[in-house]
C-alpha positions as CSV (number, residue, x, y, z in Angstrom):
1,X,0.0,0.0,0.0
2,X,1.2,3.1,-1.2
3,X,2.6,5.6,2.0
4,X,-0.1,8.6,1.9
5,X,1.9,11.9,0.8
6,X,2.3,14.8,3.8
7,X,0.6,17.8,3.3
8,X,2.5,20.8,2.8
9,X,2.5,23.2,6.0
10,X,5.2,26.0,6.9
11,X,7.7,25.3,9.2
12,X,5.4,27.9,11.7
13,X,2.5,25.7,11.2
14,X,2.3,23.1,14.1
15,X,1.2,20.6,12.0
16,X,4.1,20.5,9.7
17,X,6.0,19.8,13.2
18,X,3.1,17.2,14.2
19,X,4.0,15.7,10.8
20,X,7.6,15.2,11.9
21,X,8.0,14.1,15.4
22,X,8.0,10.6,16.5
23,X,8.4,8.3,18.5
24,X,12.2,5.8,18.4
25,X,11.3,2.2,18.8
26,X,13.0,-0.5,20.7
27,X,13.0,-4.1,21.8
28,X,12.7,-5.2,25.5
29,X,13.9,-8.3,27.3
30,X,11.6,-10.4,25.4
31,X,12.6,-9.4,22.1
32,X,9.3,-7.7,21.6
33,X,8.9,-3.4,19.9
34,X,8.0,-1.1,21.8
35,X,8.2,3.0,21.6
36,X,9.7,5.2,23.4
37,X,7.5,7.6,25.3
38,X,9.2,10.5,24.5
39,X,8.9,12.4,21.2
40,X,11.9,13.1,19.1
41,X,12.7,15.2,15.6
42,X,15.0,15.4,13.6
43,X,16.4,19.1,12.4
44,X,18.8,20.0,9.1
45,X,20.5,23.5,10.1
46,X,23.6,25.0,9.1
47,X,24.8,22.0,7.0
48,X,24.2,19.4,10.0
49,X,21.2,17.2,10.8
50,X,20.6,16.0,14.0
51,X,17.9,14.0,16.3
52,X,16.8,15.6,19.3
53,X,14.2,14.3,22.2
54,X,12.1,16.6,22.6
55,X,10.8,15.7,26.2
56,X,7.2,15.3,25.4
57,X,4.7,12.5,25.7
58,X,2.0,14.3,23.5
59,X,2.4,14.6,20.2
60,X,0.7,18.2,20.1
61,X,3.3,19.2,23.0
62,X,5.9,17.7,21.2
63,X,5.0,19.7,18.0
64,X,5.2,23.1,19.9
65,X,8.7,21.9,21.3
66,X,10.2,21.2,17.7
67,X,8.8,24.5,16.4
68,X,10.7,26.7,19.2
69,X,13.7,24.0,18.9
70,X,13.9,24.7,15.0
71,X,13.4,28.5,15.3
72,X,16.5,28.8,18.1
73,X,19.1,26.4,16.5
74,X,18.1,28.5,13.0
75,X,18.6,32.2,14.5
76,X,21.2,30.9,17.0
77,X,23.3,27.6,15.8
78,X,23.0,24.6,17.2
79,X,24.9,25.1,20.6
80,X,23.5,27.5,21.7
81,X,19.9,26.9,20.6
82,X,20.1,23.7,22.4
83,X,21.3,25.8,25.4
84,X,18.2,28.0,25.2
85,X,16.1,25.1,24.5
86,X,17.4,23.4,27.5
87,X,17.3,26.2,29.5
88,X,20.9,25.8,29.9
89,X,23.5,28.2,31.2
90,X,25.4,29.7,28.0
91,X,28.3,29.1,27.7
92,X,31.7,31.4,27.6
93,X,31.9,32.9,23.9
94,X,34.7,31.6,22.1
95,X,37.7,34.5,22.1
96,X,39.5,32.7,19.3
97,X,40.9,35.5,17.1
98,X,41.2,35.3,13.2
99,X,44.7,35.3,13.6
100,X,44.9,32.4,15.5
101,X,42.9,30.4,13.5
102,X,45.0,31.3,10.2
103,X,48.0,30.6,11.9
104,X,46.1,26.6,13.3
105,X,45.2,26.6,9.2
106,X,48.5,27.2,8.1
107,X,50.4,25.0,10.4
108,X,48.5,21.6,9.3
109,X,48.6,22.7,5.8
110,X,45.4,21.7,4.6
111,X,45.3,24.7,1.9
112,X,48.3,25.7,0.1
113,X,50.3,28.8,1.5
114,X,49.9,30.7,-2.1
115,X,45.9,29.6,-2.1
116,X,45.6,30.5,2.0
117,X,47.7,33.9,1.1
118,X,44.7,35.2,-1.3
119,X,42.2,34.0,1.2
120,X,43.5,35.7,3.7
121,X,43.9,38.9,2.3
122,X,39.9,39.1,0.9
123,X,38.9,38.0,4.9
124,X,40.9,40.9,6.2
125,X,39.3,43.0,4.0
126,X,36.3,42.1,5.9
127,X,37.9,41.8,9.6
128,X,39.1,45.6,8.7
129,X,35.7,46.8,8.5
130,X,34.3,44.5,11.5
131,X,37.3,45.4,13.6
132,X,39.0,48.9,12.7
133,X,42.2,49.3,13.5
134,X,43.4,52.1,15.5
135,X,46.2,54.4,15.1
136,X,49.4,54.0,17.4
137,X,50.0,56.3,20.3
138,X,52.2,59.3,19.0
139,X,56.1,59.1,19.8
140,X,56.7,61.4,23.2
141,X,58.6,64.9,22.0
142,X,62.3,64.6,23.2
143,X,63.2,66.4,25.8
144,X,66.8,68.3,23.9
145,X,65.9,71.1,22.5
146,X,68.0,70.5,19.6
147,X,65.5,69.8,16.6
148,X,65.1,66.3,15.5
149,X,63.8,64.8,12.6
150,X,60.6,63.7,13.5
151,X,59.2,60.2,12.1
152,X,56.8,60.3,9.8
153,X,53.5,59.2,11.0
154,X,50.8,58.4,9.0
155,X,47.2,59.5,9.3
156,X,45.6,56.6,9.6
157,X,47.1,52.8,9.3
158,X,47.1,51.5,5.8
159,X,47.7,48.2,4.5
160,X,49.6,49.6,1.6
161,X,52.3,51.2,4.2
162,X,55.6,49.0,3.3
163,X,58.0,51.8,3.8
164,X,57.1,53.3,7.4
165,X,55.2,49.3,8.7
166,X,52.5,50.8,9.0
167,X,51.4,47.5,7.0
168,X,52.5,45.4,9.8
169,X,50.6,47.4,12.5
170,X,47.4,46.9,10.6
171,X,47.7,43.3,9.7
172,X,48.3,43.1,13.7
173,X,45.3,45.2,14.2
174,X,42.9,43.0,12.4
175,X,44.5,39.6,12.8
176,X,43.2,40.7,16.5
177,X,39.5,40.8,15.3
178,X,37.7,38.0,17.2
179,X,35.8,35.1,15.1
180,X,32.6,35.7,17.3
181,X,32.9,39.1,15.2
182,X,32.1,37.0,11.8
183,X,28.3,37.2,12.2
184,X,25.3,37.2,9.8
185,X,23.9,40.6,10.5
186,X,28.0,42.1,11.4
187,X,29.0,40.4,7.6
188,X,25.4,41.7,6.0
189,X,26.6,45.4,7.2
190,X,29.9,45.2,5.7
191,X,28.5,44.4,2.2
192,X,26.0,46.8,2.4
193,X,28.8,49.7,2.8
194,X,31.4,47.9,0.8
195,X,28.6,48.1,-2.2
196,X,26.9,51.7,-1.1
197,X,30.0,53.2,-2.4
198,X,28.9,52.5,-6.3
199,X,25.2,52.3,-6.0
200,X,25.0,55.0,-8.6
201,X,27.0,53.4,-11.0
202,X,25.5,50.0,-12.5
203,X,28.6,48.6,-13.8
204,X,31.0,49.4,-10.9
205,X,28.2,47.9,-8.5
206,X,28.4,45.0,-10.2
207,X,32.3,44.6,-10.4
208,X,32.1,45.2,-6.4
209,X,29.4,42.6,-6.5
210,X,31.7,40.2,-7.7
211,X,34.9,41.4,-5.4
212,X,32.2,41.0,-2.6
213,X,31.1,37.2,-3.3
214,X,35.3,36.9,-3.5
215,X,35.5,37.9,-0.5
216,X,32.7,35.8,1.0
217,X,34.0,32.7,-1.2
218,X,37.3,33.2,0.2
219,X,35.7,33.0,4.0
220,X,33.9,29.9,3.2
221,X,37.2,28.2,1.9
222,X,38.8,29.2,5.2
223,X,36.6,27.8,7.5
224,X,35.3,24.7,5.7
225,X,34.6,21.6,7.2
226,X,37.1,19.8,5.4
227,X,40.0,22.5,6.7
228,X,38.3,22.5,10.6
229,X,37.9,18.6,10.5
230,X,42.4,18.5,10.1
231,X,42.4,21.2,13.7
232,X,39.4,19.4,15.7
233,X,41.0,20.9,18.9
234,X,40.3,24.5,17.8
235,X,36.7,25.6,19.5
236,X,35.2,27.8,16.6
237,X,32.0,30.2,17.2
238,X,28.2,28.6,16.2
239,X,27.5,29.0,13.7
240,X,31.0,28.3,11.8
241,X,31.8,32.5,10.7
242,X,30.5,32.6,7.2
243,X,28.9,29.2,7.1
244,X,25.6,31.0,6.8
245,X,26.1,33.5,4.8
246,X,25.3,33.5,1.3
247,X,26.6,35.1,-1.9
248,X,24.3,38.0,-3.9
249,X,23.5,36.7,-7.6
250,X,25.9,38.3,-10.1
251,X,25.6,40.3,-13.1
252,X,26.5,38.4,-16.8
253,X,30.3,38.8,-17.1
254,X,30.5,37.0,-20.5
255,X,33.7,37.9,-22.7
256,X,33.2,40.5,-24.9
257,X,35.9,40.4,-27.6
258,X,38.3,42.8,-28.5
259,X,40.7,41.1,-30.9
260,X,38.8,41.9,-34.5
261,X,40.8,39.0,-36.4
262,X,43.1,36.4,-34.2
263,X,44.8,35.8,-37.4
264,X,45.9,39.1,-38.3
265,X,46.6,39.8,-34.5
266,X,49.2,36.7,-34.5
267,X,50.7,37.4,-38.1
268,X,51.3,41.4,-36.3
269,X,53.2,39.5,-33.5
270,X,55.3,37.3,-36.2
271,X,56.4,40.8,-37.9
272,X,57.3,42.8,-34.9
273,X,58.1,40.7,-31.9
274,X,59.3,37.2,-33.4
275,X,62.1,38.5,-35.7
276,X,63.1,41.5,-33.4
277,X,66.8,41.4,-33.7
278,X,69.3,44.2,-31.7
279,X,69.9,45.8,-34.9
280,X,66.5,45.8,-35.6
281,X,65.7,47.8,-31.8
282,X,68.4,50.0,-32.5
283,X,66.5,51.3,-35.6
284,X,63.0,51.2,-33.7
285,X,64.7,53.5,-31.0
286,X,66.2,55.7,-33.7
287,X,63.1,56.5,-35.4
288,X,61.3,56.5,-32.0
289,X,63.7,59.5,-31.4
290,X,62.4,61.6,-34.3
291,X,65.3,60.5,-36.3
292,X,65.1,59.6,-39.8
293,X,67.0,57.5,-42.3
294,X,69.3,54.6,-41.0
295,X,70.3,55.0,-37.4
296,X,73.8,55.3,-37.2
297,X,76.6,53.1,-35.3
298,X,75.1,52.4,-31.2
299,X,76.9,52.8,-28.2
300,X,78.0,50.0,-26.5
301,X,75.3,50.7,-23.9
302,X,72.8,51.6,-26.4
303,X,73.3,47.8,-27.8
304,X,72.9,46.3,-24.8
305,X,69.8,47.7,-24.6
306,X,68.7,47.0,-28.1
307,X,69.7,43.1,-27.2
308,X,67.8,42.9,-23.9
309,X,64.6,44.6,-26.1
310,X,65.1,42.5,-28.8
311,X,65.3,39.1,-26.8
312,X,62.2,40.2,-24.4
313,X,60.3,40.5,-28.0
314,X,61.4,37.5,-29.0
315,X,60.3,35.9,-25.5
316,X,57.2,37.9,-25.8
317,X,56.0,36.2,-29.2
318,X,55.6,32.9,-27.4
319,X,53.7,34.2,-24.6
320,X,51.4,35.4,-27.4
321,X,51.0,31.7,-29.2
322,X,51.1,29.9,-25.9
323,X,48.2,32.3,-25.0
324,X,46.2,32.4,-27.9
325,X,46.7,29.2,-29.6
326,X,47.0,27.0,-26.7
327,X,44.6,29.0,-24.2
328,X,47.1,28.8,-21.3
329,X,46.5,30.4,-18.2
330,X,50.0,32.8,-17.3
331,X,51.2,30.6,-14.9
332,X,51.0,27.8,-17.2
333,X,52.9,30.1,-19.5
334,X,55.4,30.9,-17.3
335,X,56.2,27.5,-15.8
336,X,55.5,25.1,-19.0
337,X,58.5,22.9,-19.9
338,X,59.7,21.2,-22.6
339,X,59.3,18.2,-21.0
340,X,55.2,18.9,-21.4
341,X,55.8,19.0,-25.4
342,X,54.5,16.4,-27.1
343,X,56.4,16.7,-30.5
344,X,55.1,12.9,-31.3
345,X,51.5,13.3,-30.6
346,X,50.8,17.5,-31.6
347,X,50.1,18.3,-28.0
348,X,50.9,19.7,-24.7
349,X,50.3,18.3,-21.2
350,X,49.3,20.7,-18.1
351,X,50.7,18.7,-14.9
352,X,52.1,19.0,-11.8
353,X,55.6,19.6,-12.6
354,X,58.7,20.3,-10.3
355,X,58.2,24.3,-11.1
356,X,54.0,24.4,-11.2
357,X,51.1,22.9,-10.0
358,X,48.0,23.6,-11.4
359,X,44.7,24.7,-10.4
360,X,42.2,21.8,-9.0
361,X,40.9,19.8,-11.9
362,X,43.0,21.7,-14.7
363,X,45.4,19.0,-16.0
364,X,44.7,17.9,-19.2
365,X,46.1,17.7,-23.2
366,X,46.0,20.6,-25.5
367,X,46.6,19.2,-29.2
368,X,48.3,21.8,-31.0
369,X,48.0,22.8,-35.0
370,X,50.9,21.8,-36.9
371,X,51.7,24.8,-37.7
372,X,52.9,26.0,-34.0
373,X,54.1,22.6,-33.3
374,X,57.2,23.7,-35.7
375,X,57.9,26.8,-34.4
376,X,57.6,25.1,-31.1
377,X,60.8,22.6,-32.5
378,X,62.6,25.6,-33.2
379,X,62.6,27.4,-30.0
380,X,63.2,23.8,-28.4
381,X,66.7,23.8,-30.6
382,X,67.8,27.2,-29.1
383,X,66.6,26.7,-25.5
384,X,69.2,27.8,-22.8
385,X,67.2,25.3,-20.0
386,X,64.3,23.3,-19.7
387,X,61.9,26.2,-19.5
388,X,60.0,27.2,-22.7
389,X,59.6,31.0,-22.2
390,X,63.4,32.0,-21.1
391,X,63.4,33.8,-17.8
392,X,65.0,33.7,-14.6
393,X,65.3,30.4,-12.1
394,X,61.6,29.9,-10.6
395,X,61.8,31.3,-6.6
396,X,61.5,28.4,-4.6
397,X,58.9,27.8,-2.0
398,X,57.5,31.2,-3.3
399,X,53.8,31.6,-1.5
400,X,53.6,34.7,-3.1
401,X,52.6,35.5,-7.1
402,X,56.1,35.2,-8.9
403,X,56.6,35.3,-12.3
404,X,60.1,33.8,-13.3
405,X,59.8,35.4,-17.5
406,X,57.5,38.6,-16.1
407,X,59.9,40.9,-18.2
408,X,58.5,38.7,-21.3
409,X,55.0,39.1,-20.0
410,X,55.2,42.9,-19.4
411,X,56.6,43.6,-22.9
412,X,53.6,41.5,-24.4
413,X,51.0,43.4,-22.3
414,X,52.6,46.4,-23.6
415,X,52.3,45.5,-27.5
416,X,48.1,44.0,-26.4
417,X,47.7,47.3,-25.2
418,X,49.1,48.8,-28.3
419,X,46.8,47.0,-30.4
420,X,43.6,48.7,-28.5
421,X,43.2,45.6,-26.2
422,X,42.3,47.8,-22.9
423,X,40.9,44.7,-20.6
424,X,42.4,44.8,-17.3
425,X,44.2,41.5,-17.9
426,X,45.4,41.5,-21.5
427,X,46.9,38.0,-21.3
428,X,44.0,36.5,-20.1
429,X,42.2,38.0,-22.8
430,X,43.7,35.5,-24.9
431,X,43.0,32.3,-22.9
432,X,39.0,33.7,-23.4
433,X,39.8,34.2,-27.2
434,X,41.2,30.5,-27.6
435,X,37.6,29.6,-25.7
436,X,35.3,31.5,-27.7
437,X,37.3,30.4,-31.4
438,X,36.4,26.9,-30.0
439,X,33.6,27.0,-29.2
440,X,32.4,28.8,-32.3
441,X,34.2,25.7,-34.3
442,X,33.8,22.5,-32.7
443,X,31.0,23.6,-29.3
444,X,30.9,24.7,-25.6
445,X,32.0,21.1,-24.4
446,X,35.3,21.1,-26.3
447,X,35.5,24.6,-25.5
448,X,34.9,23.7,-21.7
449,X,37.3,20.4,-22.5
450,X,40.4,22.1,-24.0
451,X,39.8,25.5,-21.3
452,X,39.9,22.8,-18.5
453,X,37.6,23.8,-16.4
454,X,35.8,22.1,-13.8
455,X,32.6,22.5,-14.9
456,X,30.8,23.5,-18.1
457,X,28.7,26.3,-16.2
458,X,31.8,28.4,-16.1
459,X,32.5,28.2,-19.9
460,X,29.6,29.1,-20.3
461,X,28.9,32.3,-18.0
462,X,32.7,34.2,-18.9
463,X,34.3,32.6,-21.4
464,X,32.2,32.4,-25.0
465,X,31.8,35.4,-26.9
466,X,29.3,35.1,-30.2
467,X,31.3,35.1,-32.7
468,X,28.2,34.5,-35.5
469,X,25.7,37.8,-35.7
470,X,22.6,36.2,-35.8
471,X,19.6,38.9,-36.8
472,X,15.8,38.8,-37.3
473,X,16.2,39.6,-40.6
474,X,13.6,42.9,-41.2
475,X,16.1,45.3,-42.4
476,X,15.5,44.9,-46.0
477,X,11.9,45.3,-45.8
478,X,12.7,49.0,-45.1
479,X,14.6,49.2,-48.6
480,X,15.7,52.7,-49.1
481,X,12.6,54.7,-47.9
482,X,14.1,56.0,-45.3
């Protein structure tokens, strides 16, 4: 016999509760069922279900219980609305400070120190606001009366403050921010003036919209439960900070293009960065001068310059195929060795390497046209080590961003820019342009397949442009009446 379906009720109503409580069964001496006399329910809050007895022999009693029960451990978290419930003594809040928990996070290594580094700096953002941080007392005047340079103090702390540490004071100030600070309504009043600033402005609210859910993302990586479950004996507030809290919905951020023809862009970077030669910089610099006619014999320090420009074209011209023809990200770029060629199979393999590891789900194989598979063979057979772009030795145990060839990066940013491509991140601009090209040839799955990304929903939302016009087709209708 079929089990008859529950009626819907709110989770106000008293009979939804009535709906929900029971009664646990169990066997006696004799082997025979019996049930429990006491009512029980069973809650989902905060990411955690759990059974609770509510005390009550009546059903209608017990329904009232789990309606105040479910209301407490929702507004309150689950300690502490069992407390209540119970009519329990609370007890002491938790004075764990965010500093202290970053510092239990980063001793057991559960995230990586270059991934925890980010995080951290989006949650202070946050701690910042929820926990200002106060100027130092001034220094007392000295009591000579011989003048004395005074040192120069600040206005107010800033994080940007490297030269006087006034950095340092302000990372101490809000490391200091307790967790029981990290509340729903205290993390609602921080987004609400972090995004008051633009409310005026439609696309700069939605640009902090995004920075925002970063921010919130980044808290939610933090205290996770895989990352709490490897430092058990760290007591955390309850609710988890940010475990509640959830993201805004965000504008579309699809990739609008800006690269008229790929072709002609990458036959521009074949004529002046591939071939750059020191004789050929020396005449670029001449007639950058206002000089005509053949530049005359360099210096010897005017050819060293030419050489160093000519080389960081050279370098430059790979960034731009490894980019654009092989959508890698610039890390990939930076780091990919030769050892990741495929010359036998037309491809290249992301991996974990000795110099990179890449992002979570990311490896894969990248077949390559023949084409760039040559020119590939050719840098291969001048190659001064085993890195592809030539650059300086990667800095070990770096947690920080560090870009061994970022001369060869800065020198192709500088020619994108040249070419009218204005997006904040020119040489990601090119990883998007390798997406939408194939996904306008072969669909969004080999698009999402070949961009490596974890999910197709992603490809999808940022990374396709339309390359194909489509239109209802009226215009002609209008002829030339008008």
């Amino acid at each position: 016999m079929a089990q008859k379906e529950k009626t819907k009720f709110s989770r106000n109503d008293i009979r939804y509760w009535e709906q929900r409580v029971y009664q646990p069964a169990f066997r006696d001496e004799d082997g025979g069922a019996k049930l429990n006399g006491h009512y029980h329910v069973k809650i989902q809050a905060h990411g955690e279900r759990r059974g609770v007895t509510l005390q009550a022999t009546k059903k209608s009693a017990a329904a009232k219980a789990a309606r105040e029960l479910d209301s407490l451990v929702r507004m309150k978290g689950w300690e502490q609305g069992l407390q209540l419930f119970r009519g329990e003594t609370p007890k002491p809040k938790v004075t764990l400070t965010l500093g202290e928990y970053l510092a239990e996070v980063d001793a057991h290594g559960e995230i990586k120190p270059r991934t925890l580094r980010i995080y951290t700096t989006k949650v202070r953002t946050i701690a910042a606001f929820l926990n200002p941080p106060e100027m130092p007392d001034k220094p007392d005047k000295p009591d000579s009366k011989k003048k004395k340079r005074k040192p120069r103090v600040a206005k107010k702390l800033s994080k940007y403050d490297y030269v006087d540490g006034g950095a340092t004071v302000w990372q101490q100030f809000v490391d200091a921010t307790p967790l029981r600070f990290f509340t729903e309504e205290n993390l609602s009043k921080w987004r609400k003036e972090y995004l008051a600033r633009h409310k005026n402005n439609p696309k700069k609210l939605m640009s902090s919209t995004r920075s925002a859910n970063s921010c919130i993302r980044a808290g939610k990586a933090i205290f996770a439960s895989d990352v709490r479950a490897k430092i058990p004996h760290v007591k955390l507030p309850d609710p988890v900070p940010f475990s509640t809290f959830s993201l805004l919905e965000e504008g579309e951020n699809r990739y609008r293009s800006q690269i008229a023809n790929p072709e002609e862009l990458l036959s521009a970077g074949s004529l002046e960065l591939a071939i750059a030669t020191t004789q050929t910089e020396i005449q670029v610099a001449w007639e950058h001068s206002g000089q005509t006619g053949d530049a005359p014999e360099a210096t010897p320090a005017e050819r060293i310059r030419a050489e160093l420009s000519s080389f960081r074209k050279r370098e430059a011209f790979k960034v731009l195929v490894l980019g654009l023809c092989a959508g890698l990200r610039r890390g990939e770029i930076d780091t990919l060795l030769w050892s990741q060629i495929d010359f036998f199979a037309n491809c290249l393999w992301i991996e974990t390497t000795d110099a990179h590891a890449p992002k979570a789900d990311s490896a894969g194989k990248i077949p390559l046209d023949p084409q760039i598979m040559e020119l590939l063979r050719r840098w291969k057979s001048d190659a001064r080590d085993e890195f592809v772009v030539q650059g300086c030795a990667p800095r070990a145990g770096a947690d920080k961003v560090h870009y061994r060839a970022n001369r060869a990066h800065d020198e192709l940013i500088k020619w994108l820019k040249a070419k009218e491509i204005t997006s904040r991140m020119p040489l990601h601009t090119l990883r998007k342009e390798f997406g939408s090209i194939i996904c306008a040839q072969a669909g969004i799955h080999a698009a999402s397949r070949l961009l490596r990304h974890a999910n197709i929903s992603m490809t999808a939302a940022v990374y396709t442009d339309h390359r194909t016009n489509v239109t209802a087709g009226l215009g002609n209708s209008l002829g030339s009446r008008i």
